[in-house]
N, C-alpha and C positions, 0 to 999 in steps of 0.2 A: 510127257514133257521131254522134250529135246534138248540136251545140255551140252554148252557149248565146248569147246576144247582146253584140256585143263592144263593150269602153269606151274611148275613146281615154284614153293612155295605161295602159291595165291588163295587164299582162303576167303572162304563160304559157306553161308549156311543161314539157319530159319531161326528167327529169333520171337517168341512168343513177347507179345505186349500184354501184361495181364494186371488186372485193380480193381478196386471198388467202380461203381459208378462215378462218373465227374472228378477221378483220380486227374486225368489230364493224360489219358493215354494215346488219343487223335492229336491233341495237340502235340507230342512230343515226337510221333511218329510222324507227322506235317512236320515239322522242323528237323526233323531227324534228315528224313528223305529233300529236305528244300521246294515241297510241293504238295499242292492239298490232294490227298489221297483220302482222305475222311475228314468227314461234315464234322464243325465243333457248336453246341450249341451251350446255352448257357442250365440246359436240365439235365439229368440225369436219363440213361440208357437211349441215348441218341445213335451212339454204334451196333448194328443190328447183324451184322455178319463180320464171318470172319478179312480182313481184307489187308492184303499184300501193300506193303508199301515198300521197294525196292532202292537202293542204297548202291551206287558204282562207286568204286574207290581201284586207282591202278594195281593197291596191292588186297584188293577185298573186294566182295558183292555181299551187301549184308540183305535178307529178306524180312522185314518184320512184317508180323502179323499184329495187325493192331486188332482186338478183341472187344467184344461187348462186356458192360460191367459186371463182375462178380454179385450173384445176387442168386435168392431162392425163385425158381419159376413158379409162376399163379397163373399160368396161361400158355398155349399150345406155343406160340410166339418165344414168348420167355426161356419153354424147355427148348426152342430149338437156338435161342441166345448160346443159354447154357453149354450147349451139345458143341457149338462150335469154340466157346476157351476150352472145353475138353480135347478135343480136339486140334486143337493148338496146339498145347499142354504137351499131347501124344507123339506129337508130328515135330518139337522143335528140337534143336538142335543146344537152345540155352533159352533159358527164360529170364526177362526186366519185369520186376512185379514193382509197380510205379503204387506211393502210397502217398496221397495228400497229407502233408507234414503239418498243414495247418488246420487238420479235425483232430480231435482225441480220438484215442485207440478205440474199438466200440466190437460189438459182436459182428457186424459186417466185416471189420478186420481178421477176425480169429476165424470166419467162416474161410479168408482166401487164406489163410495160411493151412486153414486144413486140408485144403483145394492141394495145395503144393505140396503137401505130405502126402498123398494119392500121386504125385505122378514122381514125387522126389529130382526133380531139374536141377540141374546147376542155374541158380539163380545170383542176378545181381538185385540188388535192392536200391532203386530211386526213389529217394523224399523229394516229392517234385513242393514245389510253392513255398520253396524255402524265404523266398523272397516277403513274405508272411511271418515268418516265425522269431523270436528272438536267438540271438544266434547262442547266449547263454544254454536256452532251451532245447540245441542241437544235439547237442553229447549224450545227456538221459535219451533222451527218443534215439540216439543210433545203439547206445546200450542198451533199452530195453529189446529192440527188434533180434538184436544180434543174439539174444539168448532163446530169439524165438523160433528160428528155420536156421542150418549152415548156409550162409549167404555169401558169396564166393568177395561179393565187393558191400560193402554201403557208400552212395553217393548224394550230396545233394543237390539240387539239382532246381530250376525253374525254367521248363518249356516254355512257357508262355515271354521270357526274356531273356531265351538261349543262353544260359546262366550254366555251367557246371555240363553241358554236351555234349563239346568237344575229352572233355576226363571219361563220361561215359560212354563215348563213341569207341574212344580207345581202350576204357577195359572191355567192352563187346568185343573187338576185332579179335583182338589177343587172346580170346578165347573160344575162337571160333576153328572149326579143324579148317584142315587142306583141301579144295574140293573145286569142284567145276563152277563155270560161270554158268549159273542156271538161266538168266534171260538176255536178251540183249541189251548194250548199255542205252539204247534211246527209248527202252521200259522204265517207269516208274511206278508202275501197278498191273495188277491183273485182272482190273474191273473191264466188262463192257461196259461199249460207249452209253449204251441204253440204262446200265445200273448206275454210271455217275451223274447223267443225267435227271434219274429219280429221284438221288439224292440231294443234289443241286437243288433241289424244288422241293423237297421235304424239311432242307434245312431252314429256307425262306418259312414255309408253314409253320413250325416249330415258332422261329423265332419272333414271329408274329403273333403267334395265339401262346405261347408257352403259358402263362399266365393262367388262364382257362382251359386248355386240354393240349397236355403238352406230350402226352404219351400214344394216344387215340387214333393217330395219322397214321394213312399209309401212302406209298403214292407209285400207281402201274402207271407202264407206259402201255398207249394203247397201238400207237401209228412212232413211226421212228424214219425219215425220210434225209438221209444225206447229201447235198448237192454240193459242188462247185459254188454256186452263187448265196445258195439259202438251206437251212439246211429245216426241215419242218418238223414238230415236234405236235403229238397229241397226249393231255395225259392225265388221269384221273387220281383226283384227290379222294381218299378212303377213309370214313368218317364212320365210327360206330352208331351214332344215336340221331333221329331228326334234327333233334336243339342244336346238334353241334354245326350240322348245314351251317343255319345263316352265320356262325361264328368265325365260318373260313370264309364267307363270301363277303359279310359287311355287308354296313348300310350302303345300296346302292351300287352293290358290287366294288366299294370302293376298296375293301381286302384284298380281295381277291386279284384287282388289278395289281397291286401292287407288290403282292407278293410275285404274281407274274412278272413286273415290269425288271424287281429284282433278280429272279430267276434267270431271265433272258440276258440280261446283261453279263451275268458271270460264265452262260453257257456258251455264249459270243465267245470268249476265252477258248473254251472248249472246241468251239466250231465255227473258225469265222468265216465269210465276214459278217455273218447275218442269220437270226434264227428267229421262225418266227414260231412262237408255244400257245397252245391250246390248251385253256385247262377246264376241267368241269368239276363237280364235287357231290361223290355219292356216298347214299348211306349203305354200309354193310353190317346189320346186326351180328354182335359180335366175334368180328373179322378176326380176332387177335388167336381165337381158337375155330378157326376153319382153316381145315389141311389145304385147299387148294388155294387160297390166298398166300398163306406161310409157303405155299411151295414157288408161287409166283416171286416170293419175297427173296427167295433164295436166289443169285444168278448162278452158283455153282449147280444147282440141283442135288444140293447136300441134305436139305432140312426137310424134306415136302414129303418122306415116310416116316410110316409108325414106326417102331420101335420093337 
């Protein structure tokens, strides 16, 4: 990585996004950053890799990593979820361990706080969906946490109604060192175009079937063709089990349109002025644990070795 020329005092650095599943840490890092950098959906472990969501500010470059959820791996997939909040963890500079304020405490909770005692971070602590809780209710829940990890800040906070941000924005910067502007300021992520792409269209499928097989999908690009005019997309939906087929494609292919039709519309965004997507939908007996899928799954080429 090529870093760009440093200011005295201008600070920078890597900020781990880390929480349970459905914590709300896409969403916070999407409003964080003012741009969707990660798919939101309404299920649990929709975040699949690790993925940069970059922050320009005159007196700051903040990088978060927004994270897949904290969670036990049951699947090749999962271990390599895992590997990369590790990884995060490893590589950041300050960690936001974002905690849905409006679930009770549970062992999912105590598993990510043991997570945090393995890597010991200066961490801030966001009760995101405060916007949920009675505000009576606020004070025991920041008292119990605080006895739980040294947590540099407790904040609360609602991503989803930019509530409490701008407070958290600023005890991030303020605690970030001195350091180079690591991308240029017209970045806002470090995904290829081919992986927001996937996602784009994984989110559509997600939110479409969530209800029925909301974990199941995967989605390669096959063909990726950029133009001036149109830009062409081929790309296949990855489906573990026959029965699930007809469940992406619908009666009469009427699914399946329309998760396309939504796809193409927000990739338009992406790629204007015009994109035309190809989608198909295969079965792969269980993809979740074949290394060469998980390594397609990866675009850094981080997850696709053993161990």
């Amino acid at each position: 990585m090529q870093f760009m020329s440093e200011t005295t005092g201008f600070k920078s650095g890597f900020v781990a996004i880390v929480g349970r599943p459905n914590a709300g840490k896409s969403t916070l890092v999407n409003a964080l950053v003012e741009s969707k950098v990660s798919i939101v959906t309404p299920v649990p472990q929709t975040t699949r890799n690790r993925i940069l969501g970059i922050l320009h500010r005159p007196e700051a470059q903040v990088i978060f990593m927004d994270t897949p959820g904290v969670h036990k791996p049951l699947s090749r997939l999962n271990e390599q979820m895992m590997n990369f909040v590790r990884q995060a963890l490893a590589d950041r500079d300050l960690a936001v361990l974002i905690i849905d304020a409006s679930e009770k405490y549970g062992k999912g909770d105590e598993f990510v706080i043991n997570l945090l005692n393995e890597y010991s971070p200066r961490t801030i602590l966001a009760l995101n969906k405060v916007d949920r809780v009675h505000k009576p209710d606020l004070l025991p829940l920041m008292e119990r946490y605080s006895k739980l990890y040294g947590f540099e800040e407790i904040i609360p906070i609602s991503a989803l109604h930019n509530d409490g941000l701008d407070v958290l924005l600023k005890a991030i910067i303020q605690r970030l060192p001195e350091g180079p502007q690591y991308f240029p300021t017209d970045e806002y992520t470090d995904q290829p175009e081919r992986f927001l792409a996937a996602e784009i269209i994984r989110e559509k499928v997600i939110c479409h079937t969530k209800h029925e097989m909301p974990y199941v999908t995967a989605v390669l690009i096959d063909a990726f063709e950029e133009g001036t005019a149109i830009t062409r997309l081929h790309a296949t939906i990855v489906v573990e089990k026959d029965s699930q087929k007809p469940i992406v494609i619908g009666a009469g292919a009427a699914r399946l349109k329309e998760i396309g039709t939504e796809a193409r519309l927000e990739l338009e965004k992406l790629f204007p002025p015009k994109v035309y997507l190809e989608l198909y939908v295969k079965v792969q007996p269980h993809w979740r644990d074949n290394n060469a899928v998980i390594a397609e799954l990866d675009y850094r080429g981080e997850g696709g070795s053993e161990e």
